[in-house]
C-alpha angles and dihedrals in degrees: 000000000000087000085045094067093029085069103035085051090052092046093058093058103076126064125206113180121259107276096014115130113217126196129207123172137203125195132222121209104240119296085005134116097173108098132232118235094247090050087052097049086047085065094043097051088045097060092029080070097058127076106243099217091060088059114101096166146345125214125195133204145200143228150182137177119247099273126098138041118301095251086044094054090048101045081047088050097050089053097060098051092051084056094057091042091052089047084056108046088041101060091048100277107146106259084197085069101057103080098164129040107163127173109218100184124203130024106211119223122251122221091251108049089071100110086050092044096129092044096048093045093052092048081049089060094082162102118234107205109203113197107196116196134218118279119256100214089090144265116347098022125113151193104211141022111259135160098249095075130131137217099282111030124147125210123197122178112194096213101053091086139127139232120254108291093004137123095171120108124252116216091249092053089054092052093060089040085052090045088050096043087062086066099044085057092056097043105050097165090071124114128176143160118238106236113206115198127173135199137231105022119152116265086251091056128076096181139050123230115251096225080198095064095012078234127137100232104087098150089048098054086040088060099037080052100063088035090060092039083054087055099051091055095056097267102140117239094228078069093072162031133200130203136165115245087172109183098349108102107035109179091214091235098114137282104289089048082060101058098070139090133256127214114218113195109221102176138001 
């Protein structure tokens, strides 16, 4: 308990503004998942630095060198996760808050990090911890899928967004859908509606035009696009619904800010 309330006082000195990712790193000695105390300080001091009740979640990642068999490299991965998870939790850090913990395995090696091939290796060796903090849009509105929602949320990831006229993924866009489809596996009760939206449309418009398909139903192919990219990674369509909202519900943060897509949660 008196760790308890050294660690949640720690964490209320620093301050990151509402929205912003911030990355911290440990690093594991080669074929181990057991921490050094350094590497383990490295983690405290990093969450002793953020505000706590700016936090809405926290993901954490794994990683393995080049050396190994694939299955190895993930079951290695996925230990050392579960050892920074454990660091935190046990020194008073809201298990509640971490909603992703995923082991990655292996980081292949590139042709021209050869003559660095010790040094790259060893910075492959890690765990990469991502706080993400609460949104700033207003109440109800979220960064990340996690298992406390209510009917009603709304989650909005800022880097789920499209180029002008498009309603094809980047392949930015498709990392943070992937991030949030490992969720959606654990937490099989949700379900949500996929909300499309588009910029810059004309006052007498309340839809873009898809240059794909020259039709003016941009949000709605934005948000059929996600719902059919669910699908093909194993997320079932009875999950789900999908609908256009096209200009109607700018956020007032600028154009590109506009051209993205909002998950409603509907029942949990």
């Amino acid at each position: 308990m008196k760790t308890y309330f050294g660690i949640l006082a720690l964490l209320c000195c620093g301050y990151l503004s509402a929205q912003e990712k911030k990355i911290e790193t440990a690093y594991f000695e080669f074929n181990k998942y057991s921490l050094q105390k350094d590497q383990i300080q490295t983690i405290l001091n990093f969450v002793k630095q953020i505000d706590s009740t700016t936090i809405e979640s926290v993901q954490i990642y794994g990683y393995c060198d080049d050396r190994g068999t694939n299955d190895y490299n993930y079951k290695l991965s996925e230990n050392r996760v579960k050892t920074v998870h454990d660091v935190l939790v046990k020194n008073g850090f809201n298990k509640n808050k971490i909603i992703l913990i995923e082991g990655k395995g292996r980081v292949l090696l590139s042709p021209d990090t050869i003559q660095n091939i010790s040094e790259i290796r060893s910075k492959n060796r890690r765990v990469d911890v991502l706080i993400i903090q609460k949104n700033r849009f207003g109440k109800g509105i979220y960064n990340s899928i996690h298992e406390n929602h209510a009917v009603g949320d709304r989650i909005y990831l800022d880097k789920i967004l499209f180029t002008l006229g498009s309603s094809k993924l980047t392949a930015e866009s498709k990392k943070e859908l992937d991030k949030i489809i490992v969720v959606l596996k654990k937490n099989t009760r949700i379900r949500f509606e996929i909300q499309g939206h588009v910029c810059c449309t004309p006052r007498y418009y309340n839809e873009g035009i898809d240059r794909a398909t020259n039709e003016r139903k941009l949000s709605y192919n934005r948000a059929k696009t996600v719902f059919r990219y669910f699908i093909s990674r194993g997320i079932s369509s009875l999950r789900m619904t999908y609908k256009g909202y096209g200009n109607k519900f700018p956020l007032g943060k600028g154009d590109a800010l506009d051209r993205r897509v909002e998950f409603v949660i509907t029942k949990i």
